[in-house]
C-alpha positions as semicolon CSV with decimal commas, in nm:
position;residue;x (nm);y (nm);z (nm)
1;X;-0,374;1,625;-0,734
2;X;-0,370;1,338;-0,978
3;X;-0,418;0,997;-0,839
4;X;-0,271;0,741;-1,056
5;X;-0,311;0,483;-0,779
6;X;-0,685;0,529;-0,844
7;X;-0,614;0,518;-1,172
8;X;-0,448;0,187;-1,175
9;X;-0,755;0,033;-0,944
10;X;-1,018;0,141;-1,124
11;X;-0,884;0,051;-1,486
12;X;-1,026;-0,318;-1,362
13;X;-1,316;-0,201;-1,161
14;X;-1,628;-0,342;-1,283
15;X;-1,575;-0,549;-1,623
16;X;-1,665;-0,899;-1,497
17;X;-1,949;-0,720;-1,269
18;X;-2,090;-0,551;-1,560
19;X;-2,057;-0,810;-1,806
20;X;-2,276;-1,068;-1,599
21;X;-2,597;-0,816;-1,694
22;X;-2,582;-0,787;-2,064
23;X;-2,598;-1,031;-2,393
24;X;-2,262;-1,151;-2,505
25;X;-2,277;-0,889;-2,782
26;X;-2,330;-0,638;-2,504
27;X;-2,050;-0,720;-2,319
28;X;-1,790;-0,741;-2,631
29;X;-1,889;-0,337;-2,642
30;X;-1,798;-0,276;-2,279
31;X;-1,440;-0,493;-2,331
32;X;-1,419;-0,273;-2,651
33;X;-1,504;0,016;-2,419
34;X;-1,263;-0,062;-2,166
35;X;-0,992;-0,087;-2,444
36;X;-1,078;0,251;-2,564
37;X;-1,058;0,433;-2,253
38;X;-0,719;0,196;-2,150
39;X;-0,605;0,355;-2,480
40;X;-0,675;0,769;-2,440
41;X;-0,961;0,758;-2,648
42;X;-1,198;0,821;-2,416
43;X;-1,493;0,968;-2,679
44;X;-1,534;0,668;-2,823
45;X;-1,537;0,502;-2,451
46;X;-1,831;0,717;-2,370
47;X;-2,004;0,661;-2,734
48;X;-2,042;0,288;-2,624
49;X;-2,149;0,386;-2,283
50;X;-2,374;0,595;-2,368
51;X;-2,603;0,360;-2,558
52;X;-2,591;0,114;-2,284
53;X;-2,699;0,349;-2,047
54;X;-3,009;0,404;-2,285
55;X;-3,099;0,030;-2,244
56;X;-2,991;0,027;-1,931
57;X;-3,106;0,324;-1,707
58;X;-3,096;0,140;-1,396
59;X;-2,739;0,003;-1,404
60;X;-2,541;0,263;-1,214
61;X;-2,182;0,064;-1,331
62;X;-2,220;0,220;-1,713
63;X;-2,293;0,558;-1,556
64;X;-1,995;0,524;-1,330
65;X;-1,790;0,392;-1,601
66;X;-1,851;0,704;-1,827
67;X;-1,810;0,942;-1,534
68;X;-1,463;0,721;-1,496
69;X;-1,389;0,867;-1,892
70;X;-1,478;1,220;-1,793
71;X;-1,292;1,215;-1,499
72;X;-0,963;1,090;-1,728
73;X;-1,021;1,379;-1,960
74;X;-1,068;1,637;-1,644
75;X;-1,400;1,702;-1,720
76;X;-1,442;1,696;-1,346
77;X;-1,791;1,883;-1,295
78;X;-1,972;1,677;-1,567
79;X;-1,801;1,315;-1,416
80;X;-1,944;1,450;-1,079
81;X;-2,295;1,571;-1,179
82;X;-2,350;1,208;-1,319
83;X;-2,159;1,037;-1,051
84;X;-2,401;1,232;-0,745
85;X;-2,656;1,058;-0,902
86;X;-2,591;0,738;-0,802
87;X;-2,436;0,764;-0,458
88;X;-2,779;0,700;-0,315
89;X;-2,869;0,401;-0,607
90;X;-2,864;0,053;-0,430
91;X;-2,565;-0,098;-0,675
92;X;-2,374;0,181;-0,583
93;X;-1,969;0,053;-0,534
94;X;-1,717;0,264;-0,263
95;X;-1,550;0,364;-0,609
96;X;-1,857;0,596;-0,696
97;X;-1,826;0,794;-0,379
98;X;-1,405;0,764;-0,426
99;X;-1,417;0,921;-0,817
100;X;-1,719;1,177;-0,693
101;X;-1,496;1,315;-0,418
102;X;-1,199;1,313;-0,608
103;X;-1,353;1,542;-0,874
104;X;-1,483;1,736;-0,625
105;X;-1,097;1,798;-0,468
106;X;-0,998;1,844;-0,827
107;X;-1,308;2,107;-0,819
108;X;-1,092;2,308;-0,538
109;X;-1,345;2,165;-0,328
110;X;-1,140;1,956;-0,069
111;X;-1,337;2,008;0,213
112;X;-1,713;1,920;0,019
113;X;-1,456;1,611;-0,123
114;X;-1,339;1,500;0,240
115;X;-1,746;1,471;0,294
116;X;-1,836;1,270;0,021
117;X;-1,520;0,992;0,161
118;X;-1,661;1,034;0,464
119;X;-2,013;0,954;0,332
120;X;-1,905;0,670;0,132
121;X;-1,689;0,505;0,497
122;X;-2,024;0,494;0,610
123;X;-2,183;0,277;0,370
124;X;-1,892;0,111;0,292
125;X;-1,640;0,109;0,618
126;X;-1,414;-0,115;0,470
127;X;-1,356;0,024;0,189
128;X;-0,982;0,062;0,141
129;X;-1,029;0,309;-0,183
130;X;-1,188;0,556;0,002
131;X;-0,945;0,570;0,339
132;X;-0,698;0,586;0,058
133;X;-0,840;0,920;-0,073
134;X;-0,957;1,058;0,252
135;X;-0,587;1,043;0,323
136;X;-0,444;1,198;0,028
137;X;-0,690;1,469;0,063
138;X;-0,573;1,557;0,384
139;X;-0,213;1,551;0,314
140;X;-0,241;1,792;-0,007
141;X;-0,382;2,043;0,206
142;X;-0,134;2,023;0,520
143;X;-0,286;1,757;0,721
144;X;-0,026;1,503;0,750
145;X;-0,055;1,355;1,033
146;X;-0,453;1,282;0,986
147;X;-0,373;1,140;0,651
148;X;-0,160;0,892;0,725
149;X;-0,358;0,807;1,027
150;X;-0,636;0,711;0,769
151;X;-0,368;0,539;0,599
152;X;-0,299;0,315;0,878
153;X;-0,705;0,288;0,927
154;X;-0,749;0,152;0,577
155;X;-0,472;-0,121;0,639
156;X;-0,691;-0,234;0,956
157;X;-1,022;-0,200;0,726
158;X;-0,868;-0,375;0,448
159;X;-0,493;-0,579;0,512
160;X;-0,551;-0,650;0,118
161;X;-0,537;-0,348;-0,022
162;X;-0,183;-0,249;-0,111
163;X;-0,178;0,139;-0,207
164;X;-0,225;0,212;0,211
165;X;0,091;0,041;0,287
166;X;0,241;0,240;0,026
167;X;0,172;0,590;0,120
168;X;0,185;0,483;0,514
169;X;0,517;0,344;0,400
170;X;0,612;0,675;0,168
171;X;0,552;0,925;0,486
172;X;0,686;0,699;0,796
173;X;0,993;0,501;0,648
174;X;1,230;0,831;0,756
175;X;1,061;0,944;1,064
176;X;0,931;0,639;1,207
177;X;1,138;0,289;0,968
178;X;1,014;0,029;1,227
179;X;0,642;0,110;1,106
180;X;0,825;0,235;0,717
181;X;0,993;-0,160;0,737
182;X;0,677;-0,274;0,801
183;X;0,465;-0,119;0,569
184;X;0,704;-0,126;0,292
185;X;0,714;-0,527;0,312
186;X;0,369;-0,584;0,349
187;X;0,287;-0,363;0,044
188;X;0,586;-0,576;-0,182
189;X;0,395;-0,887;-0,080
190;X;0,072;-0,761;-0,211
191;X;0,147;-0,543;-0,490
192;X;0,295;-0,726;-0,861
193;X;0,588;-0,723;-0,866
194;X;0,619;-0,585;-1,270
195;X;0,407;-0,274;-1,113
196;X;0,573;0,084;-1,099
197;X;0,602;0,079;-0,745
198;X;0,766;-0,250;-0,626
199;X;1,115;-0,169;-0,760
200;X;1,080;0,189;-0,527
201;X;0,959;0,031;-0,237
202;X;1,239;-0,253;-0,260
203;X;1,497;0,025;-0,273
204;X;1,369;0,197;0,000
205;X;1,329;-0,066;0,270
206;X;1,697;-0,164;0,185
207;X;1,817;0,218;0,237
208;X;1,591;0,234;0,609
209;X;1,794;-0,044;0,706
210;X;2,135;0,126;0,566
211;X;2,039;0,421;0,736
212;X;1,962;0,263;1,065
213;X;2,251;0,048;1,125
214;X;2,605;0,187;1,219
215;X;2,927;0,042;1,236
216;X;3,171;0,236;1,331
217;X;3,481;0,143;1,502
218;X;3,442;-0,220;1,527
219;X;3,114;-0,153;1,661
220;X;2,776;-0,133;1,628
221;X;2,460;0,069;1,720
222;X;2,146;0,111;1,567
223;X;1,885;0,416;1,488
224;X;1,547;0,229;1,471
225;X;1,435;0,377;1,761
226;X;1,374;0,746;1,776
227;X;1,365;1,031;2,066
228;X;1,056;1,154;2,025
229;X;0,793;1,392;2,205
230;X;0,474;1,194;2,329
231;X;0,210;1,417;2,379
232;X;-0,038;1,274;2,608
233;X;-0,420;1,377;2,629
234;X;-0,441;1,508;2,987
235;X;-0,764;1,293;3,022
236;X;-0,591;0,983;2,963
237;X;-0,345;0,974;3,192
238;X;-0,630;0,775;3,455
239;X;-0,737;0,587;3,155
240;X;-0,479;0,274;3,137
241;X;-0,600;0,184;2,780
242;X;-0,589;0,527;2,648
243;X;-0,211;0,577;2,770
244;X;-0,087;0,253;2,654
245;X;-0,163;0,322;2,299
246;X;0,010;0,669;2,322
247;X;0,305;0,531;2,463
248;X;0,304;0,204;2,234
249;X;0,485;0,325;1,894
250;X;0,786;0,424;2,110
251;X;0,814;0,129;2,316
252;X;0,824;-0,097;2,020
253;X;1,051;0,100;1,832
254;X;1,243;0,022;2,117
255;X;1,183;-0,359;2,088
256;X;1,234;-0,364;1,777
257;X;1,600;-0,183;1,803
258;X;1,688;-0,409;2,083
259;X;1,662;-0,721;1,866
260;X;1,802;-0,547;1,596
261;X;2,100;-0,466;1,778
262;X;2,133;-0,819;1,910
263;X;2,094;-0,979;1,541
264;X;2,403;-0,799;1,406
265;X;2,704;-0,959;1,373
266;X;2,975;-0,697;1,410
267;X;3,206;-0,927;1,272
268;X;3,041;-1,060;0,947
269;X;3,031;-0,644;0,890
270;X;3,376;-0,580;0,937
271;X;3,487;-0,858;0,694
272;X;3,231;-0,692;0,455
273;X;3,468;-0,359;0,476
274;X;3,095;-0,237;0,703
275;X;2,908;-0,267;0,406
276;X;2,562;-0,364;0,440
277;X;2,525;-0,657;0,141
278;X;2,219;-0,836;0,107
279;X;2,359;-1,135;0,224
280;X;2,406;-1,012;0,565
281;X;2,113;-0,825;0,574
282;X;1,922;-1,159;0,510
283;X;2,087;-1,308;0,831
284;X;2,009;-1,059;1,047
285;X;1,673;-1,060;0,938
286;X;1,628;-1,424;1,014
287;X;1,783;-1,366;1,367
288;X;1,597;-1,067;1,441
289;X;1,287;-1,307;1,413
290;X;1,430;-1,532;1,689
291;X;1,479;-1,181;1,903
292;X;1,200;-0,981;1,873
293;X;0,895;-0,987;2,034
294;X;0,669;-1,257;1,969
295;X;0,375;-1,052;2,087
296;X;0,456;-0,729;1,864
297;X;0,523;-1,007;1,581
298;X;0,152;-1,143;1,592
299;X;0,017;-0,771;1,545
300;X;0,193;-0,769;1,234
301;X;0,129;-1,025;0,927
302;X;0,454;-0,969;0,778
303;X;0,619;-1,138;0,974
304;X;0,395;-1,460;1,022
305;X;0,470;-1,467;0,622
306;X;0,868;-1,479;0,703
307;X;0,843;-1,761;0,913
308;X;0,630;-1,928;0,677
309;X;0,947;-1,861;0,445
310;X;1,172;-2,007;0,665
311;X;1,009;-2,285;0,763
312;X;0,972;-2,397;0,394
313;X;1,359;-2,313;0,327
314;X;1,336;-2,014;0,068
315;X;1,480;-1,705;0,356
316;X;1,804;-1,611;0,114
317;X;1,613;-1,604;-0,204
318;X;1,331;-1,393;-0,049
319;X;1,532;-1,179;0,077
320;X;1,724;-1,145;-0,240
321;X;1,415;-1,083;-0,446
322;X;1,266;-0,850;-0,185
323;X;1,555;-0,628;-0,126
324;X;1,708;-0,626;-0,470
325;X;1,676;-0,280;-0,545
326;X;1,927;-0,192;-0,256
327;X;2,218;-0,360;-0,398
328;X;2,116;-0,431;-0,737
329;X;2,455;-0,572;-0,809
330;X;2,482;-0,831;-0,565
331;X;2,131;-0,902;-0,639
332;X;2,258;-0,974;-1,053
333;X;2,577;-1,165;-0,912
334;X;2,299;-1,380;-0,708
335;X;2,084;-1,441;-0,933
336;X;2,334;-1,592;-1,180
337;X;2,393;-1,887;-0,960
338;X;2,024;-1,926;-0,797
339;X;1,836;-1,917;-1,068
340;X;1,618;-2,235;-0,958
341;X;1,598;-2,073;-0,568
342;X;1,443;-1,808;-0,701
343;X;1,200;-2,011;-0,940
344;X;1,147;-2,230;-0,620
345;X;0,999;-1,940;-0,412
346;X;0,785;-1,824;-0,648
347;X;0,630;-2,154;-0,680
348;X;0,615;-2,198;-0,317
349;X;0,457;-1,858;-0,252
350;X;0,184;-1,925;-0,531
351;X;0,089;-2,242;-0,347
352;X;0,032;-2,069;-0,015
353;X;-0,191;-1,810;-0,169
């Protein structure tokens, strides 16, 4: 299984880490380095790396980084026999144990790869990398449900790290949109958005909407919440705690439907021939925040981030900008007009960072 997330990530690991321990001239070769390997030509990558490593043996970042080159040509046995090296060095990084399991999987060895994550979450427990890969282990070899689960574990570990809102997001938007909505925001607010995957995750959190609101006959109902079987662990059923989180997701998929359902108005759709335009998707996005929940709001930063929005009087052009991809026409017709909004909210976002 390729993993160009990892790809992307790692592409920036450890240049301004390494350069700090070598002579300007020094560090010029591991830029030079870095553009080599950015550019296929991952020999000459390794050429450089290698006589660093002979100066010096005890910095495990140039061994990493030319295990990183192997890895990129599939040399996957000799990136891992230098990369098991320095799992147990004391500047190891959760990227060594991430790569070394990876080439392991790539090896046919999921189950020795699934170890080495597991290894590396112990050192490094919030390490977002490596619940990443533990999870996409498990779901190339037909353990979905566990994968995403570590999914969701790396957002708790690490709310920073975007690629676990994306796959969370990828495998629950269908099945499960209230947790897909969420997700699929959250990772748009972290991720740039010039990247690969913003315009596909804009797209799809306008379609779970689409798909989840009805109007049919002057009338409207909503999908967001699902009939589902809740299987129970018979020796939680005397353990309050334990029951309440089994029976959480579906009671606020319920909440969440509810104010869903009471932010549409089945008017504004019927003058819109039912159509579902970004316009009035933006309003009933700012209403549903007035409806749901406030406690299942605060378990979620998303939506602390849209009131912040609100409050500072940029909700149409955010919405706009984040659900472009949905209506990409209305989103051109928009822009053409509000031009400065959108210029505004950027500027307003960057100074809340």
């Amino acid at each position: 299984m390729k993993r160009i997330f990892l790809l992307l990530i790692l592409s920036v690991f450890s240049l301004s880490a390494l350069a700090q321990d070598f002579t300007e001239e020094e560090g010029n070769l591991i830029r030079q380095a870095y553009e080599y390997s950015d550019s296929g030509r991952e020999d000459e990558a390794i050429a450089i790396y290698d006589g660093l490593i002979k100066k010096h043996p005890d910095i495990s970042g140039l061994k990493f980084e030319k295990a990183y080159c192997l890895y990129k040509k599939e040399e996957y046995k000799a990136a891992y026999k230098i990369l098991k090296a320095t799992l147990s060095a004391k500047d190891v990084k959760p990227e060594f144990f991430a790569v070394a399991g990876n080439c392991q999987d790539m090896m046919g060895q999921p189950d020795k790869a699934l170890k080495t994550y597991r290894e590396g979450l112990k050192r490094f427990p919030e390490s977002g990398y490596l619940h990443l890969e533990t999870g996409n282990v498990l779901i190339a070899h037909n353990h979905t449900q566990e994968g995403i689960e570590c999914y969701e574990q790396g957002i708790k570990a690490d709310p920073t790290f975007a690629s676990n809102y994306y796959r969370a997001a990828q495998f629950l938007i269908d099945d499960q949109p209230v947790k897909g909505i969420i997700y699929a925001e959250m990772h748009n607010l972290l991720y740039d958005p010039n990247g690969p995957r913003w315009a596909e995750i804009s797209k799809a959190l306008y379609d779970a909407y689409n798909a989840n609101i009805h109007f049919e006959a002057d009338t409207v109902r909503t999908t967001f919440s699902r009939d589902r079987n809740i299987f129970i662990d018979i020796n939680a059923i005397n353990r309050p705690e334990a029951l309440l989180k089994a029976l959480m997701p579906a009671a606020q998929e319920v909440e969440f439907s509810d104010a869903m359902e009471a932010s549409i108005d089945a008017e504004a759709l019927k003058a819109a021939g039912g159509q579902l335009t970004l316009a009035e998707l933006s309003a009933i996005r700012r209403r549903f925040l007035e409806y749901f929940d406030a406690d299942e709001q605060e378990k979620y930063p998303v939506f602390a981030f849209q009131k912040h929005i609100l409050d500072g009087g940029h909700w149409e052009a955010y919405n706009m900008w984040m659900l472009r991809e949905g209506r990409p026409e209305e989103y051109s017709a928009w822009l053409q007009d509000n031009g400065p909004a959108l210029e505004a909210l950027f500027k307003f976002i960057s100074a809340s960072e």
